[in-house]
N, C-alpha and C positions, 0 to 999 in steps of 0.2 A: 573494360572498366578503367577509369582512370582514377588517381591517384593524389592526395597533399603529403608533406611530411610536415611530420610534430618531431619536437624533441623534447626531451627531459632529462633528469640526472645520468638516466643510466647508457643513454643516446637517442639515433632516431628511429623512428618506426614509422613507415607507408601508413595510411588511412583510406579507407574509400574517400573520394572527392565530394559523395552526394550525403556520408555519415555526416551524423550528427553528435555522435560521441568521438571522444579524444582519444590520445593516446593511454592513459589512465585506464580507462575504460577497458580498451586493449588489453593492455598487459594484465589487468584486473579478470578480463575474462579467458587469456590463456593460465595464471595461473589455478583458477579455480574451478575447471573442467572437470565439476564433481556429480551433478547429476544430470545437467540439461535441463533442469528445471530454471525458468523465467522467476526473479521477485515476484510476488504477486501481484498482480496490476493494481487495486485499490491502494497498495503503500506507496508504491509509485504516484496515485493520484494525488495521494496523501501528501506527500513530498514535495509536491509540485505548489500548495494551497501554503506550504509551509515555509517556501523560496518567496512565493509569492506577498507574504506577511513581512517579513524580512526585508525585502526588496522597499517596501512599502515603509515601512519607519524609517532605515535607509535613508531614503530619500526623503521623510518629511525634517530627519535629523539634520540632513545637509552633508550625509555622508558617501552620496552620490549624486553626479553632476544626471540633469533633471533628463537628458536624453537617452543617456546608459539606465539611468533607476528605471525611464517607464517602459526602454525596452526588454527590458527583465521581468519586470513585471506582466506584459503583453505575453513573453512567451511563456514564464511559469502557469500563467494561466489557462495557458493552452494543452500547456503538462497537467494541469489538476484535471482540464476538461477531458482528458484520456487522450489525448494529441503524442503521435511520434511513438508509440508503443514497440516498435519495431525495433527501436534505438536503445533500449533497457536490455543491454543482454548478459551482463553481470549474471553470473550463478544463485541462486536463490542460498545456497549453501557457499559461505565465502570464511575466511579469516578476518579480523579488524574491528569487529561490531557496527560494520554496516558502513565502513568508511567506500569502500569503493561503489558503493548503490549509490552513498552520496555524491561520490566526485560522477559517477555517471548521469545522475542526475544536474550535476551544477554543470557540466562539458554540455550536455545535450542543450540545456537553458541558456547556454554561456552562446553556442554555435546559431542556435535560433534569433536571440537577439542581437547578435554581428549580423545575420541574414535578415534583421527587421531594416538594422540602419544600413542596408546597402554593402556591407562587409563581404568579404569571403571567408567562409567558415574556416576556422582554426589561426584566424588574425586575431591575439588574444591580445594584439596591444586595443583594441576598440572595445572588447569586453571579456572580463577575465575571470574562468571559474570561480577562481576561489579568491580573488582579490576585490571582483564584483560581486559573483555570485552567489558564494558563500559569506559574504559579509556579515561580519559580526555573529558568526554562526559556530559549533563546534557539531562532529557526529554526534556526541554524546547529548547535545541538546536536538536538533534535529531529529535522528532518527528513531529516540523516546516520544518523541511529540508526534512525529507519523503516526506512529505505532497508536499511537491511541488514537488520532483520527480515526485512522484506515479499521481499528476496532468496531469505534462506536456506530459508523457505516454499517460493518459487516454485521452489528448485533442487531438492527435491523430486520435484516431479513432471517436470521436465525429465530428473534423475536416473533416474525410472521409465521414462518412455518410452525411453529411450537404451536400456535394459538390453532392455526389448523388441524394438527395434529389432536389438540386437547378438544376442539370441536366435533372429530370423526370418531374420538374413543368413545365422547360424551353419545354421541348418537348409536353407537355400538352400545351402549348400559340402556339405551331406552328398547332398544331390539331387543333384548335376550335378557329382558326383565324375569320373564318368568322362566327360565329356563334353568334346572336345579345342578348342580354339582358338588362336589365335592371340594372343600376348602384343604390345602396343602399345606404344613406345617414341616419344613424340614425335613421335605420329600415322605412326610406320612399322612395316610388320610386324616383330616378332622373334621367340624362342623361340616354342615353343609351351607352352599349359599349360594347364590344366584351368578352367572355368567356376568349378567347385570353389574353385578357389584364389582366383581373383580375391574371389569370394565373402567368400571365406578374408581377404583382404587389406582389404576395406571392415569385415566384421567387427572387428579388430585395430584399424582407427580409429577405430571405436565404441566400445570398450574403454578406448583411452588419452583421447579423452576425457570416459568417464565417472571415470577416474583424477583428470585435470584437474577437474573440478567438485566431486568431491570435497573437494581441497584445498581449490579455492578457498572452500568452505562451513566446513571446518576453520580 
């Protein structure tokens, strides 16, 4: 395996040659060797749609020269399309409120778009995480604004399952309509009532919370 060096404040550190994250990144992922656990890939997608918007006014502002803006653009895009996943290895469990998911994400976009224009990766004078890539961006705005992407995505298919869910109970109440039991009140027996119903009753709280997540998605 061969090798680039990055430096930074604190000095240099080796890099794979073929990474696409920086030294940031790096020392981001030896400090925070807490679970092994990956971001989750959708925030990451998320993140990527969010570089990519950014990028995108950027450049219609005049606040990146038009080769750097569309090569940023080119590669964020490839980050929202799940592109490079290999490269996010930041701790899913970190300090900072997400600042180093970000700088791993803006090194990974920042390295792909030197590689668009013909660069060798970690030549940050041709495009610079956080001076291109992060442009006009803070954590605190970023990885609030994933965060609800990468939400309203995953309530999706939360949304789907629930309605499946609320379809199999509904079909379980029409099964065991007539089927008698005893109604439970505070672990004591009471009325009686149908298998049916109870059915009927878990159904109805699958219902009002697919109500609830709706909202909450709206």
């Amino acid at each position: 395996m061969t090798f680039r060096r990055e430096a930074d404040f604190l000095g240099c550190r080796e890099i794979p040659s073929d990474a696409y994250y920086g030294i940031h990144t790096l020392r981001a992922a030896e400090n925070f060797a807490v679970t092994g656990l990956r971001v989750h890939p959708e925030l990451i997608r998320a993140l990527g749609c969010v570089k990519q918007a950014a990028a995108e006014t950027n450049l219609s502002l005049g606040l990146l020269e038009p080769k750097i803006g569309n090569a940023i653009i080119q590669a964020a895009s490839e980050v929202a399309s799940g592109a490079f996943s290999d490269q996010f290895i930041v701790d899913a469990l970190q300090g900072g409120a997400g600042t180093s998911t970000n700088m791993n994400v803006n090194e990974v976009i920042a390295n792909r778009a030197i590689e668009l224009l013909g660069g060798k990766k970690g030549d940050y004078r041709l495009v610079h995480p956080l001076d291109h890539v992060n442009l006009s961006q803070s954590t605190n705005d970023v990885y609030p604004t994933a965060l609800r992407i990468a939400a309203i995505k995953l309530l999706t298919g939360l949304s789907e399952a629930c309605a499946h869910l609320q379809g199999a109970l509904q079909a379980k109440e029409a099964e065991f309509a007539g089927i008698l039991k005893l109604g439970r009140t505070e672990m004591q027996d009471a009325v009686p009532i149908t298998l049916g119903q109870e059915f009927s009753a878990w159904a109805d709280a699958v219902a009002r919370d697919r109500w609830r997540l709706y909202k909450v998605e709206e």
